[in-house]
C-alpha positions in Angstrom: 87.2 -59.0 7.0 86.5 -58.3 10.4 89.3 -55.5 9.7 89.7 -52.2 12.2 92.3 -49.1 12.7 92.1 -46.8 15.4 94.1 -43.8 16.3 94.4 -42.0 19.4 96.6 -39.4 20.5 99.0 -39.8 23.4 99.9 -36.4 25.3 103.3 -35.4 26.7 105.4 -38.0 25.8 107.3 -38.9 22.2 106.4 -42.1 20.0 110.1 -43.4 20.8 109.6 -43.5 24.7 106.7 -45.5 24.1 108.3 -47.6 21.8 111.0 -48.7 24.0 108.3 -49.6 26.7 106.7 -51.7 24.0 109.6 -55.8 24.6 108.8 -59.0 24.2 108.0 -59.3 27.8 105.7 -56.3 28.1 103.5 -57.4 25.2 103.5 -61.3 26.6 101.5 -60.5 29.5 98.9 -59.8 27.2 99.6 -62.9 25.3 100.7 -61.8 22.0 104.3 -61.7 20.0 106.3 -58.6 19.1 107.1 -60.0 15.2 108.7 -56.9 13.7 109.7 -53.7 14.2 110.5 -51.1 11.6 111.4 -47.6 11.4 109.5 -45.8 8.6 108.5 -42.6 7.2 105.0 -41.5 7.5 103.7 -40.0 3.5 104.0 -36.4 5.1 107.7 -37.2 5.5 107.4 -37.5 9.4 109.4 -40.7 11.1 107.7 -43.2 12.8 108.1 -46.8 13.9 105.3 -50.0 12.7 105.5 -52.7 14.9 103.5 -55.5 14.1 102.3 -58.2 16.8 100.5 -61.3 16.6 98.5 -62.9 18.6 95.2 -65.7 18.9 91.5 -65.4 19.6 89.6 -68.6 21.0 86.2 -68.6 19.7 82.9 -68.4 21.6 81.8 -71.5 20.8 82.0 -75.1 21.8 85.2 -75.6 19.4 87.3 -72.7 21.3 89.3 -72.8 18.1 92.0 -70.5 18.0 91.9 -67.7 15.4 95.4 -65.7 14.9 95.4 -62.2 14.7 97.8 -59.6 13.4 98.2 -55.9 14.8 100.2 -53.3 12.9 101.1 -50.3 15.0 102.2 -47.1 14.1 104.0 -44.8 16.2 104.9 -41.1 15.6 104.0 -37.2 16.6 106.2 -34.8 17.6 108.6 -33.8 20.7 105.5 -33.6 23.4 103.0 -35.9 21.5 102.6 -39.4 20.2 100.1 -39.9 17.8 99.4 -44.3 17.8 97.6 -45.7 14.9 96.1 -49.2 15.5 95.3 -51.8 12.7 94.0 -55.2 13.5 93.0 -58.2 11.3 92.9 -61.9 10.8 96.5 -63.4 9.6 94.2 -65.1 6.9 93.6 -62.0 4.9 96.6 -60.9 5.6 97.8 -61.6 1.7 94.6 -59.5 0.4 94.8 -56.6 3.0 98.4 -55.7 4.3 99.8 -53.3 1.7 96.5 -51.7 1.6 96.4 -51.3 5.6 100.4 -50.1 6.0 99.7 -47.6 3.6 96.7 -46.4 4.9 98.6 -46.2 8.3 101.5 -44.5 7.0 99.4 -41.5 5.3 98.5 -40.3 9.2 98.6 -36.6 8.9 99.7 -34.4 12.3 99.1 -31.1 12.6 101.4 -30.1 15.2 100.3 -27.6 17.3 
């Protein structure tokens, strides 16, 4: 499905900071649409925020047709940290995949230091 999540960790700054950094504007200039934003809980109890953007992909080929895209974000840590959870997939399987992706992004588990 041509489906990926990544996760890195983002030191000395918390998940909120980054969130506000994260308007419309900011995430036009790399062509893409903020489409939600929700504040959540994380299955370990811990807040967090899913934002999910959208955006297209031309193709390679001769066609350059345009494939759209969906990103769901996930934003949380603690007071000094921001852990950022990253998954990305075509809007076509979006009906087949989501609730399986957001939950798999919501069960992140920090172990604070």
């Amino acid at each position: 499905t041509t489906t990926s999540i990544t996760c890195q960790e983002i030191k000395g700054f918390h998940f909120t900071k980054i969130v506000e950094a994260l308007t419309p504007e900011s995430v036009a200039k790399q062509y893409a649409v903020i489409k939600s934003v929700e504040e959540v809980t994380t299955t370990t109890g811990m807040p967090a925020k899913l934002i999910t953007i959208g955006f297209s992909v031309s193709s390679k080929d001769t066609t350059k047709k345009e494939t759209p895209f969906e990103r769901l974000m996930l934003f949380t840590g603690n007071l000094d940290n921001t852990i950022w959870l990253n998954a990305t997939y075509p809007e076509a399987v979006k009906p087949f995949i989501y609730e399986m992706v957001r939950n798999s992004l919501l069960s992140v588990k920090y172990e604070q230091p």
